[in-house]
C-alpha positions as CSV (number, residue, x, y, z in Angstrom):
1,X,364.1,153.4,-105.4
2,X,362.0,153.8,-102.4
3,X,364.6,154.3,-99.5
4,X,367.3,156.4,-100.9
5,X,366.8,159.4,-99.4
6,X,370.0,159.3,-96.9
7,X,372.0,158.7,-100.8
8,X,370.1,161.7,-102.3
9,X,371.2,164.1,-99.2
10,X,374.8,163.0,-99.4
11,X,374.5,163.5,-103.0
12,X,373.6,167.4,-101.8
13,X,376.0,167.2,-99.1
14,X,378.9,166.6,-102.0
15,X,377.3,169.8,-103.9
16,X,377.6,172.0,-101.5
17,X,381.0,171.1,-99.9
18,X,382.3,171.2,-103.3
19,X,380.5,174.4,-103.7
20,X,382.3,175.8,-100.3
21,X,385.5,174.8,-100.4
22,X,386.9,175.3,-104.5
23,X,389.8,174.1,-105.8
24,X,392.0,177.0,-104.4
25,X,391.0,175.1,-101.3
26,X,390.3,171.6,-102.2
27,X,393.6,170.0,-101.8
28,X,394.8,171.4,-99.2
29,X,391.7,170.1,-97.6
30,X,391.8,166.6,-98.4
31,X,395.8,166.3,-97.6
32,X,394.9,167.9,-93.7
33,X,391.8,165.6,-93.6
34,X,393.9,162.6,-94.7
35,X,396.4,163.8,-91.8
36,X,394.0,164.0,-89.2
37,X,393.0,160.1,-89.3
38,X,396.4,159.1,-89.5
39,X,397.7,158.9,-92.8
40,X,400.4,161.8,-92.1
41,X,401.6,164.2,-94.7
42,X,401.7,163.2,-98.2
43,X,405.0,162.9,-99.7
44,X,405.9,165.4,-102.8
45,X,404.9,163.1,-105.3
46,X,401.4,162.0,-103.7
47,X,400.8,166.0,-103.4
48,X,401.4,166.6,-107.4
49,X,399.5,162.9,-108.0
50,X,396.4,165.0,-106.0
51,X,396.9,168.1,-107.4
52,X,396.5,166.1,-111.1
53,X,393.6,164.3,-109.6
54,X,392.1,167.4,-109.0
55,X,392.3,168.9,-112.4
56,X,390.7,165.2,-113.7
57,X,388.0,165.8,-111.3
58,X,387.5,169.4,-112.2
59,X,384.6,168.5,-114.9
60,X,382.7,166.6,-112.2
61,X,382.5,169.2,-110.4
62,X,381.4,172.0,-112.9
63,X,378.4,169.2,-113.9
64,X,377.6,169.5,-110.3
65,X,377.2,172.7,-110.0
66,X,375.0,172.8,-112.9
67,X,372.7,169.9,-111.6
68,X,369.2,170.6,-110.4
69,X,366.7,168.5,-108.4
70,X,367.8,164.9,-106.4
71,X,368.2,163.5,-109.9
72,X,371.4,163.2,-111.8
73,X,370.7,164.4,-115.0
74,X,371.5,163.0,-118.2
75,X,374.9,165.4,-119.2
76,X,376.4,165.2,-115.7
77,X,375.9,161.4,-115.8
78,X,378.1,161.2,-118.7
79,X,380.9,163.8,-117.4
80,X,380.7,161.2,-113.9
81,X,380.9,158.1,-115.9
82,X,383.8,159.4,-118.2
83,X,385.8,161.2,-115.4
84,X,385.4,158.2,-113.5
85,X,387.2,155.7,-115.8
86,X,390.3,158.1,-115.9
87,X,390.3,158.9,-111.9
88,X,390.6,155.1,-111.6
89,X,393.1,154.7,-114.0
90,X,395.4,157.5,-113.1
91,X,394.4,158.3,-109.8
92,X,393.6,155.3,-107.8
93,X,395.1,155.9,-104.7
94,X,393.4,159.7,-104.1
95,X,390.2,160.9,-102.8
96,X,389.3,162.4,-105.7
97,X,389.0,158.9,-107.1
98,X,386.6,157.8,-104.2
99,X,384.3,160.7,-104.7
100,X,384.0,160.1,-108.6
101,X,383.0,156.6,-108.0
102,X,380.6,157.0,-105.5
103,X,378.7,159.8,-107.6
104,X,379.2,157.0,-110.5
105,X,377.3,154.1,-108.5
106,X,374.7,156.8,-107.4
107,X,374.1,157.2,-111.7
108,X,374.2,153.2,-111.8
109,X,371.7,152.9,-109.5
110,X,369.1,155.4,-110.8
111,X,369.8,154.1,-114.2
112,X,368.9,149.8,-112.3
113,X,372.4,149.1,-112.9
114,X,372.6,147.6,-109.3
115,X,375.6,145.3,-110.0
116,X,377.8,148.4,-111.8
117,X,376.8,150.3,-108.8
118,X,378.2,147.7,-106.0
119,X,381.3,147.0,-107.7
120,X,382.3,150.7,-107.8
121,X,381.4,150.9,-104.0
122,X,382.9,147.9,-103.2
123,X,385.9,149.7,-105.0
124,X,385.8,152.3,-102.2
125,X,385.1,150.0,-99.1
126,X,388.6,148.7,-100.2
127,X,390.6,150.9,-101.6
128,X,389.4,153.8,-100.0
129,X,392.0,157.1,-99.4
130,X,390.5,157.3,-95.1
131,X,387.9,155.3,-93.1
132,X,385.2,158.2,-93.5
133,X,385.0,157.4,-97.0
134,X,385.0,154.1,-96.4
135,X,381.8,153.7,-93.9
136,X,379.5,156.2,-96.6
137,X,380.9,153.2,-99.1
138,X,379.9,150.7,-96.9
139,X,376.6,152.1,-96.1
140,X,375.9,152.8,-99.9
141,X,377.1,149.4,-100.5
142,X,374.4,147.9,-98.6
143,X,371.5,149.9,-99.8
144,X,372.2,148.3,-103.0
145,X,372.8,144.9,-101.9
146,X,368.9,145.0,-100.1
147,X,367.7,145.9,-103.4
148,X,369.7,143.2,-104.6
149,X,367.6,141.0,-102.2
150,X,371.3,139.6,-100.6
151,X,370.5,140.5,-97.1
152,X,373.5,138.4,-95.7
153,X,375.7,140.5,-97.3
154,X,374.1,144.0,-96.4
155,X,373.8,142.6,-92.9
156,X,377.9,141.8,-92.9
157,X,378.7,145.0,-94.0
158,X,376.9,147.4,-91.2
159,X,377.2,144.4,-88.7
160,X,380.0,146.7,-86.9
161,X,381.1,150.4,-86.6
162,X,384.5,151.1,-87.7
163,X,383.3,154.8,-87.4
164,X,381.7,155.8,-84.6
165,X,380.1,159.0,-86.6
166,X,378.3,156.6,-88.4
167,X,376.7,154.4,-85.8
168,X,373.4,155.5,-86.2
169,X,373.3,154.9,-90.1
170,X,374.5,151.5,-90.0
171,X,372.0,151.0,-87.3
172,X,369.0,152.1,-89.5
173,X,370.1,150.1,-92.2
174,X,369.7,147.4,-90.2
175,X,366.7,148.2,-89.4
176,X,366.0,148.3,-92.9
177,X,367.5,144.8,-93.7
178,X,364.6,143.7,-91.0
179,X,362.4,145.4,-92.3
180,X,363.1,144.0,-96.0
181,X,362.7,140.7,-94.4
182,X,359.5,141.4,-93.0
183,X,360.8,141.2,-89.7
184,X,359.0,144.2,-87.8
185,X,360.2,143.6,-84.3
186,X,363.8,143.8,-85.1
187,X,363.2,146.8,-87.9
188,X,361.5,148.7,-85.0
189,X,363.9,148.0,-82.7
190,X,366.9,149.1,-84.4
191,X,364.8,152.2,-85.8
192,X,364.7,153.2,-82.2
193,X,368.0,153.0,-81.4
194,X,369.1,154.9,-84.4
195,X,366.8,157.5,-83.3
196,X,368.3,157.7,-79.9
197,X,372.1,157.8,-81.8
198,X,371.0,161.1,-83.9
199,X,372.3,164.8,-82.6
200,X,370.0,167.6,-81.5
201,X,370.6,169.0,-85.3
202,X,369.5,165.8,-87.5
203,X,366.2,167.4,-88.0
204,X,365.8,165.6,-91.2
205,X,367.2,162.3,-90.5
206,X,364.5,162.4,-87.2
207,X,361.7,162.9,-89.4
208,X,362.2,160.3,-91.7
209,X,363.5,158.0,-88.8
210,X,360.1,158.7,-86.6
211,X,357.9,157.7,-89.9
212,X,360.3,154.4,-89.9
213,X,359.9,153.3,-86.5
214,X,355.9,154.7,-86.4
215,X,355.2,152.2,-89.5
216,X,357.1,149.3,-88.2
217,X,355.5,149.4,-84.4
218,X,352.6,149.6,-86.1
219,X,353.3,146.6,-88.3
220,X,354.7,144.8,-85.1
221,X,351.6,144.8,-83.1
222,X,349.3,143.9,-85.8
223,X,351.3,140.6,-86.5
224,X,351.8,139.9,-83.0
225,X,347.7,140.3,-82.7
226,X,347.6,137.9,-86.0
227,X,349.6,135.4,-84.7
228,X,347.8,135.0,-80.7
229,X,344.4,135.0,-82.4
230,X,344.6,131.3,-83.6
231,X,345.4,130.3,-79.8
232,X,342.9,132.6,-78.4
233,X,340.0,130.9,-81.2
């Protein structure tokens, strides 16, 4: 997969926070982070339900930590997929539950299993435990769904910005929906206005949005020279 690049950093992002913040941490983390967009304070038996999450998604995490390269390997694939089915069974409702399944659609899709992949995202966009989730959901959701070829759909789900920390993703992948479509102009356009969304510390994210919208003007001018040269004949 060509343009997955914003998947494979999350997938590091995960890694490291994981990394940072252990489990003597981890859900006391989630429950404040879950307070801070509204859902309040869990209630005694949502705090033990997360504290068993987090023992289910214990193995996930060890696999992670033993993962090397942008690739999931083949042993950490299995612990995802298996730690996945019981998170959604017993855990639903908890966050460990979103983070299982969006490591298990990132193994569906390097493994072309595109319509696994968008039913565990579209799990997430649902069900998901806060709206942060949610919008990585969404945006993963639609990555698949252009390799899918079912633009509509993509286009739906990044059409509007429920999270404002996410504007400028949703904005390149609609750029890349254009773009997919062979529609230069608009890729370009949007390309540039995700650029001009991006903070003065999304060094990477700049560099691979300047090749996006560098390739797409280019594109844009050549077909627009194309197209006036039968009237100009």
């Amino acid at each position: 997969m060509a343009d997955h690049l914003t998947e494979e950093e999350q997938i590091e992002t995960i890694k490291q926070w994981l990394k940072d913040n252990f489990l003597m941490f981890f859900v006391p983390i989630i429950i404040a982070g879950l307070a801070y967009v509204g859902y309040g304070m869990w209630e005694s038996n949502k705090e033990a339900e997360a504290a068993s999450g987090s023992d289910a998604f214990r193995p996930i995490m060890a696999a992670l930590e033993n993962t090397n390269g942008p690739k999931i390997d083949d042993a950490t694939a299995k612990t995802i997929l298996a730690q996945s089915q019981t998170l959604s069974s017993d855990y639903g409702d908890t966050l460990y539950n979103d983070l299982s399944l969006l490591l298990k659609a990132r193994v569906d899709v390097e493994n072309k299993r595109l319509d696994d992949a968008a039913s565990a995202l579209q799990s997430v966009v649902q069900n998901g435990a806060n709206d942060g989730v949610k919008a990585i959901a969404k945006a993963r959701l639609a990555k698949v769904l252009i390799e899918q070829k079912k633009f509509d759909d993509a286009l739906v789900l990044v059409s509007a910005v429920d999270n404002e920390a996410f504007k400028g993703t949703f904005t390149e992948i609609r750029g890349d929906i254009a773009l997919a479509q062979g529609d230069m102009a608009t890729a370009n356009s949007q390309y540039k206005a995700a650029l001009e969304s991006l903070g003065p510390l999304d060094f990477q994210r700049r560099g691979i949005l300047e090749l996006k919208e560098k390739s797409t003007a280019t594109s844009s001018v050549k077909a627009s020279k194309a197209n006036a040269e039968p009237e100009n004949a």
